[in-house]
Backbone as a printed PyTorch tensor [residue, N CA C, xyz], in Angstrom:
tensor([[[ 15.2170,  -4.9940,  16.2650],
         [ 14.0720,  -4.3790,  15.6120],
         [ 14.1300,  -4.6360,  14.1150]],

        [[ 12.9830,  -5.2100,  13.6270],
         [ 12.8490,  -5.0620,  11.8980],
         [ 11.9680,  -4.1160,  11.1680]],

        [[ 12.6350,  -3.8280,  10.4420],
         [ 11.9430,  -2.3080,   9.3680],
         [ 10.9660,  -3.2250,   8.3580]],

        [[  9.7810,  -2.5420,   8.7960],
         [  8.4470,  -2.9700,   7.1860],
         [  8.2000,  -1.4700,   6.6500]],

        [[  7.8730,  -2.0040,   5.9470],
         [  6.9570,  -1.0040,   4.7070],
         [  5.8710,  -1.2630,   4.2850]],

        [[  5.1190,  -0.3720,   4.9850],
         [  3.5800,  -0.6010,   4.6820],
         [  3.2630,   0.0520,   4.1210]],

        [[  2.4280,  -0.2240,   2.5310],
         [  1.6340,   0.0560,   1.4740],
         [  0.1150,   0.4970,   1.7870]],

        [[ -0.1970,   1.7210,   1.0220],
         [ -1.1560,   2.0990,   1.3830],
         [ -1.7780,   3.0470,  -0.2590]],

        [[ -3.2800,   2.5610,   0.2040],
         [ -3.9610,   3.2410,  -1.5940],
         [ -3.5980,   4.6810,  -1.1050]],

        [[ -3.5580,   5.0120,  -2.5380],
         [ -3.4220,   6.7220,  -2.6280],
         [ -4.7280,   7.1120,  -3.8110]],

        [[ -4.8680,   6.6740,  -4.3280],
         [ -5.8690,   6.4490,  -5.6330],
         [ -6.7130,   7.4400,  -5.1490]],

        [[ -7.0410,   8.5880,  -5.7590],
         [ -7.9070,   8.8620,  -5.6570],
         [ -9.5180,   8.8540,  -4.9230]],

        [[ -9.3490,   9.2130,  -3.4380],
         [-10.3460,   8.4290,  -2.6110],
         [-11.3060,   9.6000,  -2.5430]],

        [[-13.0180,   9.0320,  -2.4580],
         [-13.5980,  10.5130,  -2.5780],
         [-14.1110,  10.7360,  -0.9880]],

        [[-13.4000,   9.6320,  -0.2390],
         [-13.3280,  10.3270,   1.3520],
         [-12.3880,  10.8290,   2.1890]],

        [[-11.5280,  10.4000,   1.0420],
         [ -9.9490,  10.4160,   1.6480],
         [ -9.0390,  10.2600,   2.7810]],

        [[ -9.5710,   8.3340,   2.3560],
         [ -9.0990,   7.5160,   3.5000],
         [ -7.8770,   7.1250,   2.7470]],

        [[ -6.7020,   6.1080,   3.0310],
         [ -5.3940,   5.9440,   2.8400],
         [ -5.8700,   4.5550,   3.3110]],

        [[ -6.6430,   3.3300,   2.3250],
         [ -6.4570,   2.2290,   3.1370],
         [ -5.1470,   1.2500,   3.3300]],

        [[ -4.9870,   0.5750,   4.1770],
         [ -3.9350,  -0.6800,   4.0260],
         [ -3.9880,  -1.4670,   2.8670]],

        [[ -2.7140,  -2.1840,   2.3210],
         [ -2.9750,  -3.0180,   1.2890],
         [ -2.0250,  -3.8400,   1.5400]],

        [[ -0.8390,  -3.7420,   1.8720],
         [  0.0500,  -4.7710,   2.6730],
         [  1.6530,  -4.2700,   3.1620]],

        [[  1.9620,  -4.9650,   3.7180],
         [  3.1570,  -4.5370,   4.6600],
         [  4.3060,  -5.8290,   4.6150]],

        [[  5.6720,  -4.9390,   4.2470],
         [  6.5560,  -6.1740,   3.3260],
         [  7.9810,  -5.3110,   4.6140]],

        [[  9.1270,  -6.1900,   4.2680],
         [ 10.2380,  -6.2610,   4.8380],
         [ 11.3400,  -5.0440,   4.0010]],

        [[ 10.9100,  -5.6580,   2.5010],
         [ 11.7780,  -4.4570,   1.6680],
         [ 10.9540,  -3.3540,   0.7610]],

        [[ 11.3910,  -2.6070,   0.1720],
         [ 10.8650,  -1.9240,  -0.9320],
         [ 10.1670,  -2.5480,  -2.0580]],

        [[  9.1410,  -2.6080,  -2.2550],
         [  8.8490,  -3.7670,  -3.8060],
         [  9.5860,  -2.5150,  -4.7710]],

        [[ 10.6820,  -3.0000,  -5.5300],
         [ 11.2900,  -2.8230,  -6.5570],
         [ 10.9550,  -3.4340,  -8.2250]],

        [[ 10.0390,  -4.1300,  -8.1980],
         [  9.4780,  -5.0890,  -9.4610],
         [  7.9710,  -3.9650,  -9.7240]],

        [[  7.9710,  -3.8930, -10.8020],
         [  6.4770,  -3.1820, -11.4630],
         [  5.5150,  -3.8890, -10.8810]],

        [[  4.2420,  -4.1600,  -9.9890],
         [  3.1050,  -5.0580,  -9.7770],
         [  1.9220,  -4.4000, -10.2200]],

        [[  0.9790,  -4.9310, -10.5830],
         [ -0.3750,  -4.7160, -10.2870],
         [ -1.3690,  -5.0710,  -9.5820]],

        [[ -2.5010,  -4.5350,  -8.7630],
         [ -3.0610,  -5.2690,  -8.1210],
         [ -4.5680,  -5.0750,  -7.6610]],

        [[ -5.1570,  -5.8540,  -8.0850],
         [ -6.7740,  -5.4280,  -7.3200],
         [ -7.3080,  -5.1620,  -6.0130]],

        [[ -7.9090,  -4.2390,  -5.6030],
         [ -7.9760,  -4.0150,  -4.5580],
         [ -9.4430,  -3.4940,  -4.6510]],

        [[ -9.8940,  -4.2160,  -3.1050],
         [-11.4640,  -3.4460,  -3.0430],
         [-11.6930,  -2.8360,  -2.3950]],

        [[-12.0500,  -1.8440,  -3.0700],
         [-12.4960,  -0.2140,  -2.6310],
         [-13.2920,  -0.0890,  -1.6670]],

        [[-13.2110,   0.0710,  -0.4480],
         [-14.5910,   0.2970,   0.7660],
         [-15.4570,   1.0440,   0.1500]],

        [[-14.8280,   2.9150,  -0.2410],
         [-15.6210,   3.6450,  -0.4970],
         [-16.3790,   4.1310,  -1.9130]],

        [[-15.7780,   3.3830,  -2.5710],
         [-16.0910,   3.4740,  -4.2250],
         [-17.1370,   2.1250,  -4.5890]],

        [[-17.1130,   1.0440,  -3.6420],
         [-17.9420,  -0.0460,  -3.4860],
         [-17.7070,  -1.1570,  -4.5920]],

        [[-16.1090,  -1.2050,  -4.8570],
         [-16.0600,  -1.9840,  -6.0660],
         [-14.1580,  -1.8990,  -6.0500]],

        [[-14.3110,  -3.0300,  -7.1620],
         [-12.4770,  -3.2870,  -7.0630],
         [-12.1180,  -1.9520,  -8.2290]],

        [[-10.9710,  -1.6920,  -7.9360],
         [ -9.9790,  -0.9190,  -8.3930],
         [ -8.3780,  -1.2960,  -8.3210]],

        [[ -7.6510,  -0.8280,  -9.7820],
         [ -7.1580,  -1.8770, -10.3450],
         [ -5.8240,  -0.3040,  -9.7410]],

        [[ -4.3960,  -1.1280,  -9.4040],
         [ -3.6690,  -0.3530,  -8.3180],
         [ -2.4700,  -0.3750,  -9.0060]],

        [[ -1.5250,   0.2790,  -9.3610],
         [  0.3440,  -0.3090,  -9.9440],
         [  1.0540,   0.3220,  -9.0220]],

        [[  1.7540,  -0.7790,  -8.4870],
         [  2.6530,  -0.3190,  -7.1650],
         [  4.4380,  -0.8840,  -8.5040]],

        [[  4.8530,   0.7410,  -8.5390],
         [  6.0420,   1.4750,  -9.1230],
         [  6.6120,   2.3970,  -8.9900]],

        [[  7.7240,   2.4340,  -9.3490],
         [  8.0620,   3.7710,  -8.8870],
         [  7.4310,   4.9130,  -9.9280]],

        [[  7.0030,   5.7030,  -9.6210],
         [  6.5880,   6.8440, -10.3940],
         [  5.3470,   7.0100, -10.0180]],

        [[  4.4230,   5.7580,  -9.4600],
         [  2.9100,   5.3030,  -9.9030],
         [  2.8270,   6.7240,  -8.3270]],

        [[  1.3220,   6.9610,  -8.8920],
         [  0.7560,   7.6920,  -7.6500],
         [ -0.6260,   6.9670,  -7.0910]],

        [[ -0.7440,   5.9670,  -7.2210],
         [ -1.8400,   5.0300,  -6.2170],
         [ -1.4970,   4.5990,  -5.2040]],

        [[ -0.2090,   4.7310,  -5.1460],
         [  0.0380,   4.3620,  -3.5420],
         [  1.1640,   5.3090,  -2.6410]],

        [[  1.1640,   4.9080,  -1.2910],
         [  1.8540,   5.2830,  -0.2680],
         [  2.6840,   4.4690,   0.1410]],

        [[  3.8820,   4.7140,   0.8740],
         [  4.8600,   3.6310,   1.7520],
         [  4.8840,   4.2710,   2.5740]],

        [[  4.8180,   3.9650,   3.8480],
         [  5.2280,   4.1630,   5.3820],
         [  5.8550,   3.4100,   6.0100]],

        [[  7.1090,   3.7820,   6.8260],
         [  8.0860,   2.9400,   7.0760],
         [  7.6070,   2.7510,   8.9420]],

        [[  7.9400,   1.4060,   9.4580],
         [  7.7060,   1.9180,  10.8290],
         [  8.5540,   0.5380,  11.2640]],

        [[  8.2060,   0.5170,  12.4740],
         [  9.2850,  -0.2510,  13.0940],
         [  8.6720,  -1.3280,  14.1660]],

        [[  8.9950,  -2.5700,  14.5890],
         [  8.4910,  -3.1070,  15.3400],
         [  9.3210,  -4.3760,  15.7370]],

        [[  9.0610,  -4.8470,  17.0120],
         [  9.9630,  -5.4100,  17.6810],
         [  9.8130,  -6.7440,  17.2950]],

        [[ 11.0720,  -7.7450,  17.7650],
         [ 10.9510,  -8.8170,  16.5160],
         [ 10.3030,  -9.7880,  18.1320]],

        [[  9.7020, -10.6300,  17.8600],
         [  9.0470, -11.9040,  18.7920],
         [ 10.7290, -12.6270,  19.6500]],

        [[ 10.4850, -12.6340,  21.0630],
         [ 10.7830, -12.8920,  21.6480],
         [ 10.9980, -14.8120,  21.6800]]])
């Protein structure tokens, strides 16, 4: 089994959905920034995935590796 971490907006949503934004192997540990388009705001919004930042989520989950 391999562990991802899937990234998810936290930003301030005024429906308060949690969309996907991507799903990685490790922790991103490096400061990023990143554009992302907003379903419900109808426009890009600008994202910093860090530690401290509150625009986003990590969820850890698990899934089986290809046979």
């Amino acid at each position: 089994m391999e562990k991802n971490y899937i990234y998810r907006c936290s930003k301030g949503c005024p429906i308060g959905k949690k969309c996907f934004l991507f799903k990685v192997t490790d922790i991103i540990t490096t400061p990023m920034k990143m554009k992302q388009k907003c379903m419900a705001q109808k426009k890009e919004i600008l994202l910093t995935i860090a530690e401290g930042s509150e625009d986003f989520l990590v969820e850890k989950s698990m899934e089986v590796e290809d046979e």
